[in-house]
N, C-alpha and C positions, 0 to 999 in steps of 0.2 A: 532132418531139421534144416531150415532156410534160416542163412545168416547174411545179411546185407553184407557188400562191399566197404569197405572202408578204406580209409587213405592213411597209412603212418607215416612214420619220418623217411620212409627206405621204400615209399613208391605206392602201389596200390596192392592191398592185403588179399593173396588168393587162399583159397580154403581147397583143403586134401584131405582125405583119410589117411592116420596115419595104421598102418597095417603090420603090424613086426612079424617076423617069421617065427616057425615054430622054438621054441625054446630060448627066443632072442627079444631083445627089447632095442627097439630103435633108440638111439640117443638124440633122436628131435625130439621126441615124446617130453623131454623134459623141459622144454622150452616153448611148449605150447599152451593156448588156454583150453581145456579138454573139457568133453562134459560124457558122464559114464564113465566105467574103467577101462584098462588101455589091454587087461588080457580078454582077448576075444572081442572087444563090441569096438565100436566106432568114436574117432575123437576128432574135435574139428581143430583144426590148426591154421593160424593163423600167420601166413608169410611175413616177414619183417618185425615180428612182436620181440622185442630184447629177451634173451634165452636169461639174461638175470636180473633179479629188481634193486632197481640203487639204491642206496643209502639213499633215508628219507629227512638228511639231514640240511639243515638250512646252511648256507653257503657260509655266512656269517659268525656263529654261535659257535661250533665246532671248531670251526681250522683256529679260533682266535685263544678258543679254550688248551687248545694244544698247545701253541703258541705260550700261554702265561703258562702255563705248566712247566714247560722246558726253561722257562725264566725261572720260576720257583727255584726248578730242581737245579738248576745251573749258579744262583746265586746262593744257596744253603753250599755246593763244591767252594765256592770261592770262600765263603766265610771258615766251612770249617777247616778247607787246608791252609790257609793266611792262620787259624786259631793254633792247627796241630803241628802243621812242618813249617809254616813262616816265622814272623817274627810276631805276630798277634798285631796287628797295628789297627790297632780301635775301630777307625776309620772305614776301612775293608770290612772287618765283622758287622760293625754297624749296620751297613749299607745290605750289605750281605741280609744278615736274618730280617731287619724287614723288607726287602726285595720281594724273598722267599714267602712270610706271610701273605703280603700285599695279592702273590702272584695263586698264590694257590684258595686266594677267597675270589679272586676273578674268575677264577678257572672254575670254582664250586659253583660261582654266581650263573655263568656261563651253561654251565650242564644241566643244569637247573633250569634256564632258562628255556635253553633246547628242548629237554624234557616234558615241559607245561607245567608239571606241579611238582612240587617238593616232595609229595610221596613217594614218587614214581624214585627219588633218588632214593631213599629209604627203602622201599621194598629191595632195592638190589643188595641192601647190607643184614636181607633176613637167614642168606646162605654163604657162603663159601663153595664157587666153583674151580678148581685146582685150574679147570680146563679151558677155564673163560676168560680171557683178558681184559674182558668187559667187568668181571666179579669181580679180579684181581685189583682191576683199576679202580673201583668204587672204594675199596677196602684200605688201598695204598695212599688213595687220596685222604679219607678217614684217618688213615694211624699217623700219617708226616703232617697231613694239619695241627692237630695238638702240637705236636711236636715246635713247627713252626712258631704256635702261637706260645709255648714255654719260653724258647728264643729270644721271639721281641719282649714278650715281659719283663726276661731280664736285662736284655738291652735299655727299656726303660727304662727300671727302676738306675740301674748305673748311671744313664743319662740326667735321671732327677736328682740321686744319692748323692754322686760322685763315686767316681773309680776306686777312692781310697775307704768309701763304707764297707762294710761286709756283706752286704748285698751284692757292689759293688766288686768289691772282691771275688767271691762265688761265679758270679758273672763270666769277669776275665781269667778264671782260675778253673780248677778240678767240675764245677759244674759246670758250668758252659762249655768245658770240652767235651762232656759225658755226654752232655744233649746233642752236641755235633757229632760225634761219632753215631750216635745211635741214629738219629736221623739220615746219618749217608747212602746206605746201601739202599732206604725208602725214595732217597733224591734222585740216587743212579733207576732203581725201575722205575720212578714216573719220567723222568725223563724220556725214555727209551719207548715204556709200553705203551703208548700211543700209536709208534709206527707199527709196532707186534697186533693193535687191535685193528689197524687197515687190512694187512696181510692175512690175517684171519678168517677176512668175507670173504664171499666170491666172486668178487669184481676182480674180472682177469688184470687191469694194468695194475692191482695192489698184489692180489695175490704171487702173481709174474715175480714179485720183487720181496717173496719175504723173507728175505737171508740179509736185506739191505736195509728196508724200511724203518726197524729197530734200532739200527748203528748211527742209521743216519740221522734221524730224528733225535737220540741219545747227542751229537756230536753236533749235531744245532740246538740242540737248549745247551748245553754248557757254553755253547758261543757266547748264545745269548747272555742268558745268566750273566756271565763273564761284562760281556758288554754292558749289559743295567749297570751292574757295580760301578764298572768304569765311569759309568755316564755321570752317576750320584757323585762318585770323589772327584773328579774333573769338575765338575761346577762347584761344586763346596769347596774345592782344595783342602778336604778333613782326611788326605791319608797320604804320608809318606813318600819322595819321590820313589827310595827303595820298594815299595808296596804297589806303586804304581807300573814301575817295571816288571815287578813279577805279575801284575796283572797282563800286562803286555804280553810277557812271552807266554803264558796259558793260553790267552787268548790266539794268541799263534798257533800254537798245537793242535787247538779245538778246530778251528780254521783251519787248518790244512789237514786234518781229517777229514772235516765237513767235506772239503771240495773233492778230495781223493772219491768217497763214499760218494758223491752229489754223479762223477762219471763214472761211475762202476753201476750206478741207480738206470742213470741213462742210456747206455748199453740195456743195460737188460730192458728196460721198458721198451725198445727200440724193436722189440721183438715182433711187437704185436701193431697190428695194421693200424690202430688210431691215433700212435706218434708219429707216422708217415703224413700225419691229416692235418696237424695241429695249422691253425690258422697265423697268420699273421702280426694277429698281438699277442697270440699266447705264444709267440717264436721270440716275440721283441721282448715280452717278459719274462721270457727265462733267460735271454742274453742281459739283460737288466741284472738280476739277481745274479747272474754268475760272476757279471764283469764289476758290480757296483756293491752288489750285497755280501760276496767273498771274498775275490782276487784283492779289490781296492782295501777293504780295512784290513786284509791278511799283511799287504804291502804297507800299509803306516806304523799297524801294529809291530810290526819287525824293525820299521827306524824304531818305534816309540822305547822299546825293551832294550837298547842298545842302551847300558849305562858308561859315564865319562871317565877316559881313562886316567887310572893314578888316586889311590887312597884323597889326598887333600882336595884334589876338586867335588870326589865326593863329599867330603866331610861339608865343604863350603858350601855345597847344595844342599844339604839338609838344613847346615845352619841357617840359610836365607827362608828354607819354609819353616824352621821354626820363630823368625822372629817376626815373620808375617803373621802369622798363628799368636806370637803376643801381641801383634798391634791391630789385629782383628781385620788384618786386611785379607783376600783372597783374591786366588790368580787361577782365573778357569783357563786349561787348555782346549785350543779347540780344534786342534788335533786330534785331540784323544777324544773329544765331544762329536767330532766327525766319525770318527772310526767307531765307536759305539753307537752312532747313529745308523750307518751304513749297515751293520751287524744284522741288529735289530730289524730294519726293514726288511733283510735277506731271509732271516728267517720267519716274520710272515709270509713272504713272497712264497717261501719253499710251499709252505702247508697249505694256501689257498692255491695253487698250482698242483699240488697234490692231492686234494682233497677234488678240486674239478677236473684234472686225466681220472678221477676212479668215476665221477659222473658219467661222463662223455663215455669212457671203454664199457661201463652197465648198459646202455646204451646198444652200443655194436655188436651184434650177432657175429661178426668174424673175428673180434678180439676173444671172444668166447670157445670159434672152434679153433681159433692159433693158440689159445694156451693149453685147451683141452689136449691138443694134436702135435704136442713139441716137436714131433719126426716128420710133420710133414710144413710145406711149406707153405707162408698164409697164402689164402685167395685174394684175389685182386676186388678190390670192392666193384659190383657191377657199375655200369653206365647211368647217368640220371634218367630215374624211373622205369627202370629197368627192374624184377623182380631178383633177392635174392636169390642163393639157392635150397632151394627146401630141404635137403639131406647136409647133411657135415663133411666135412672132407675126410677124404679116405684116411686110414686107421684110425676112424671112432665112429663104431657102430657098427659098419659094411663091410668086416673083411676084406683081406686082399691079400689075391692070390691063391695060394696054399694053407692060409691059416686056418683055422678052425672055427666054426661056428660059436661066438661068443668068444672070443678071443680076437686082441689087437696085436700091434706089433709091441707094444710095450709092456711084454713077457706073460702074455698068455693070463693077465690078471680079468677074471668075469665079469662080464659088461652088469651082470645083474648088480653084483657087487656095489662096480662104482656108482651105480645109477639110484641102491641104498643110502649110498653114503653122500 
């Protein structure tokens, strides 16, 4: 079969038979476009064709849908710990359950949209796959929705009732706590399994990192979260200084995991040849997001939660926000409206940064054999227009040395095997 030349991204495409030896299966085989089977007949292979296919997701739609989710799930922790361990301050919870609503019919809207049609989201909730974070995430989305939308109901009706009706009551009382507890553990996995559904594909810079991707993404929506809230009672002035500091210091917490988690992500990403590549604004924008999207609201946030020393100054603080609150005045911080701004941006940044290093490394044929090949050391990307190399680096595939046919250095596990799976 005659197949014209072509030009890809990595030079000009030369064509080989791939030939595997007796009882072995070459590991290019699986990154090539074949036509026939690969035991005994002939397969055309195609130089520089990406060994894996990317997410076919829009830049846009995805990283944004992550993004409110992590809000959702980070403002439903804030409301129901201010409801369970705090001191319940209206204001907070408020803010809190509809964040949460608000964040997870964006995030619905969002997937949906990605999607194309509404069915396509439906068919995914006609199973339960244990194994799929993708089923998982349809379902958790489904059960903390309601949940959400229980929430603001009663937040409403309190809002319309007043706090002293029995609605109102139930509200701030034994229900409203029930519905916050129940929905937490729904807040904590959406939060989180979105990074778990990255690391799941086969795109080597997601995969590379899936002990990270789940913490990390978990510990930037509670930022976030954290920060929505803030951002609501900072401009309203509807919560408590005391509520406002403990906002502070969560927000700290969250934050300095985040950042811990964000270089521990970077190291290991660092593994593979296409963070060596990264160009010059996507260098500018990660120093952006580290130094502006973290460090800075980590640094205000820590003055902000510093309360004033000595019972009476406090007491006089609160009495000045309550008598503003009777004369319907309000005092936005914009300190605190900086620092959950800054939040916020950081963690878009993280997930549109994330979401395009797993583009770019689907992409790379060598990101592919550096993570396939952890024992051996990456290849240097060839010269421009220069052809890749048609075979994988040594220990995957081609023995070396003394090994055994169908066997690498990484305990003798069968090539056929992984080449199954």
């Amino acid at each position: 079969m005659s197949v014209p030349q072509t030009e890809t991204p990595y030079g000009k495409a030369e064509i080989g038979l791939v030939q595997p030896g007796p009882g072995r299966v070459d590991a290019q085989v699986l990154d090539v476009r074949r036509a026939g089977q690969l035991a005994g007949r002939e397969a055309e292979s195609y130089q520089g064709v990406p060994p894996v296919k990317k997410a076919p997701w829009e830049w846009y739609y995805i990283p944004v849908y992550f993004w409110a989710g992590g809000i959702a799930a980070g403002s439903w922790l804030a409301a129901a710990a201010e409801d369970v361990a705090g001191a319940n301050d209206r204001g907070v919870v408020r803010a809190g359950r509809y964040i949460a609503l608000g964040g997870v019919l964006a995030g619905t809207g969002l997937l949906i949209a990605d999607l194309g049609r509404p069915e396509r989201f439906l068919n995914m909730l006609r199973i339960v796959r244990a194994r799929s974070p993708m089923s998982l995430g349809a379902w958790g989305l489904s059960v903390f929705g309601p949940l959400t939308g229980i929430g603001a109901a009663l937040q409403f009706a309190e809002d319309v009732l007043g706090r002293d009706s029995r609605v109102g009551r139930l509200s701030s009382g034994w229900l409203g706590r029930a519905v916050h507890l129940a929905g937490l553990p729904l807040a904590l996995f959406l939060g989180g399994y979105t990074g778990v559904l990255l690391a799941a594909t086969s795109t080597p810079a997601w995969a590379q990192r899936k002990l990270l991707l789940g913490p990390l993404f978990l510990t930037s929506g509670v930022a976030n979260g954290l920060a929505a809230v803030s951002a609501v009672v900072n401009a309203t002035d509807s919560a408590s200084p005391p509520a406002r500091r403990r906002l502070s210091r969560a927000g700290v917490l969250a934050l300095g995991a985040e950042l811990l988690l964000e270089s521990a992500d970077r190291e290991e990403a660092s593994k593979l040849p296409s963070s060596r590549r990264e160009s010059k604004l996507v260098k500018t924008t990660r120093a952006l997001m580290l130094g502006a999207g973290m460090i800075a609201p980590l640094a205000l946030e820590l003055v902000r939660g510093i309360a004033p020393l000595g019972k009476r100054r406090r007491r006089r603080e609160r009495e000045r926000w309550e008598e503003r609150r009777a004369r319907g005045h309000r005092r936005r911080s914009r300190q605190g409206l900086l620092a959950a701004g800054l939040t916020l941006a950081g963690g878009l940044a993280l997930r549109l940064l994330t979401v395009r290093e797993g583009k770019v490394s689907a992409d790379m044929p060598e990101d592919t054999w550096a993570f396939a090949s952890p024992l051996t050391p990456p290849v240097p990307r060839a010269g421009a227009g220069a052809p890749l190399p048609l075979t994988p680096p040594p220990g995957r595939g081609r023995g070396n040395g003394g090994e055994t046919a169908g066997e690498d250095v990484r305990g003798g596990e069968p090539e056929e095997r992984r080449a199954a799976d």
